[in-house]
Structures are given as C-alpha cells and as structure tokens.
C-alpha positions as CSV (number, residue, x, y, z in Angstrom):
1,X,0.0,0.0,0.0
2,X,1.3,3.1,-0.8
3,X,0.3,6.6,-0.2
4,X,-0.7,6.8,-3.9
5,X,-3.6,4.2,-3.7
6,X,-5.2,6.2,-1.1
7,X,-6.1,8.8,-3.8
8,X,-6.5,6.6,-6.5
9,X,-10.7,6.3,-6.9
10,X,-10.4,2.9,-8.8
11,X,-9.6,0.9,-5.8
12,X,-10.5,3.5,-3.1
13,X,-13.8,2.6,-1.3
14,X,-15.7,5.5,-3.6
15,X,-12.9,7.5,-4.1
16,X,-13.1,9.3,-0.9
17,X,-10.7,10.4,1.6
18,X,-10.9,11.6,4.9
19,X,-8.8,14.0,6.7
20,X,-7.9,15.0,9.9
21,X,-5.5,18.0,11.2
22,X,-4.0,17.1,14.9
23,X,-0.8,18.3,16.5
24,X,1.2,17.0,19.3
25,X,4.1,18.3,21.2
26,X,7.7,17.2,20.6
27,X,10.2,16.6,23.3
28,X,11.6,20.2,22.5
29,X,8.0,21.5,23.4
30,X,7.2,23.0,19.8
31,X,3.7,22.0,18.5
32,X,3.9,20.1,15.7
33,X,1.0,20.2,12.8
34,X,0.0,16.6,11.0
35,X,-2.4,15.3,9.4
36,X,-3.7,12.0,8.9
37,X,-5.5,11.1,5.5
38,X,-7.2,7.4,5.5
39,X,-8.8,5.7,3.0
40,X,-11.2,2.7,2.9
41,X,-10.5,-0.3,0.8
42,X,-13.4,-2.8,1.7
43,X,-14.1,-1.4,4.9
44,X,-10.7,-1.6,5.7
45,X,-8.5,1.3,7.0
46,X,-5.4,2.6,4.6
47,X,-4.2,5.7,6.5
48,X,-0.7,7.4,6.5
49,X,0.2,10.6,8.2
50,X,1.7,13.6,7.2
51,X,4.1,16.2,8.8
52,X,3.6,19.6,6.7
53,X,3.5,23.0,6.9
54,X,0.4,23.6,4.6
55,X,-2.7,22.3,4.8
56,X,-4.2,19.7,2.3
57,X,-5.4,20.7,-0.8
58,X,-9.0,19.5,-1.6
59,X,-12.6,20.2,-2.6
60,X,-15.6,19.2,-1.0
61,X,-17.6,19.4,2.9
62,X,-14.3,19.8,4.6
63,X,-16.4,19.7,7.8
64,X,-17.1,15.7,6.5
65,X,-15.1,13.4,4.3
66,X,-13.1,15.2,1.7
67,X,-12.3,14.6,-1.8
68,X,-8.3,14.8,-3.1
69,X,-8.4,17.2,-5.7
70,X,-5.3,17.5,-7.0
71,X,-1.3,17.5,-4.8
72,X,-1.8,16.2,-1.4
73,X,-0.6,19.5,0.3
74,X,1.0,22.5,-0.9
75,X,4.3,22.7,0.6
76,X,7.2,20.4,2.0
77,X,5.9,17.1,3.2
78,X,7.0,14.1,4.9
79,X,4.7,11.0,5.9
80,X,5.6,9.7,9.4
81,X,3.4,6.7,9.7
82,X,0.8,4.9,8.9
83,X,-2.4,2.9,9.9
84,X,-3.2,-0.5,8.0
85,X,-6.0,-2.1,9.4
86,X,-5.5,-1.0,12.8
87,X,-2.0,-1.3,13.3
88,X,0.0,2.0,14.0
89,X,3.2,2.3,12.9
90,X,5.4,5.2,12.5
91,X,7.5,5.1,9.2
92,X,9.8,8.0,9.2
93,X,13.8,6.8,9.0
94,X,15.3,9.8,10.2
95,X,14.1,9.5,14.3
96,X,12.2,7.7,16.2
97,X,7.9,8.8,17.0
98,X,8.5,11.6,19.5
99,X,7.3,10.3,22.9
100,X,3.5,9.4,22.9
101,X,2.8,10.4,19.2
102,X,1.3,6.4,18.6
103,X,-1.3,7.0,21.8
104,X,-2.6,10.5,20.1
105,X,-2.2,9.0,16.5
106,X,-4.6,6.3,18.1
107,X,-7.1,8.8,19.9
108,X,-7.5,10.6,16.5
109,X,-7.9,7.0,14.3
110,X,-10.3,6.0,17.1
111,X,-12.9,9.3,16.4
112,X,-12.6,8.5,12.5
C-alpha cells in the first residue's frame, strides 16, 4: 500500500478520503501540525500521516469526508506513519515517534 492508492478512486472505497489535522508536542516543546489522510479499501483502514507545513489541498464538505483534488498538500511534506487495518506504525527513517505520538495517533484513528 502506498500513499498513492489512497487517492487513487479505482480501488479506493468511492474515491473518498478523509482528513484530519491534529498536533502534538515534541520533546523540544514545539507543537507540531499533522495530518492524517485514511482511506477505505473494503471497509478496511489505509491511512498514513503527514508532517507539513500547509494544509491539504481538496474540494468538497471539509467539515465531513473530503475529496483529493489535485497535490496532497501544498508545501514540504513528509509522511511519518501509517495505519493499515489498525496497526500503528510510525515510518519515518530519520528518528524515532516523538514520545507518545502512537497513543494520540490512536485517539484521532479512534474518532474517525
């Protein structure tokens, strides 16, 4: 699964995308902004999340589900982790999940 099929509408449960903007607080006490797009494939959760400075660029109820319209945000980017089917990992190579990022990546999964 890459970060690709979640926008692709052949294979994404109706093309549609939700996403949610959280932050959490490094060790260094800056607030950091991500956000987490998943996708449905069956009924099952494809969802990676995003570290960026701009928010994502889409059409649609952006109060509901959104709809990808075109790049999936408009600045630098970098996706930390992901969720497949429940299981929270975080991806990024260059340091480890800043200290209790997987339980508030877990309190936002578990509203979607």
């Amino acid at each position: 699964m890459t970060i690709d099929d979640c926008f692709d509408p052949k294979i994404c449960d109706d093309g549609v995308v939700s996403v949610t903007e959280f932050t959490h607080v490094d060790e260094q006490g800056v607030t950091v902004q991500y956000y987490y797009w998943c996708a449905r494939f069956g009924g099952n959760a494809a969802g990676h999340v995003i570290r960026g400075c701009a928010p994502p660029s889409t059409t649609g109820d952006i109060l509901h589900e959104r709809v990808v319209a075109s790049s999936l945000l408009g600045g630098p980017w970098v996706a930390v982790a992901q969720n497949v089917d429940d299981d929270l990992t975080w991806t990024c190579p260059t340091n480890p999940a800043p200290d209790g990022f997987i339980d508030r990546l877990r309190a936002v999964v578990e509203k979607e």
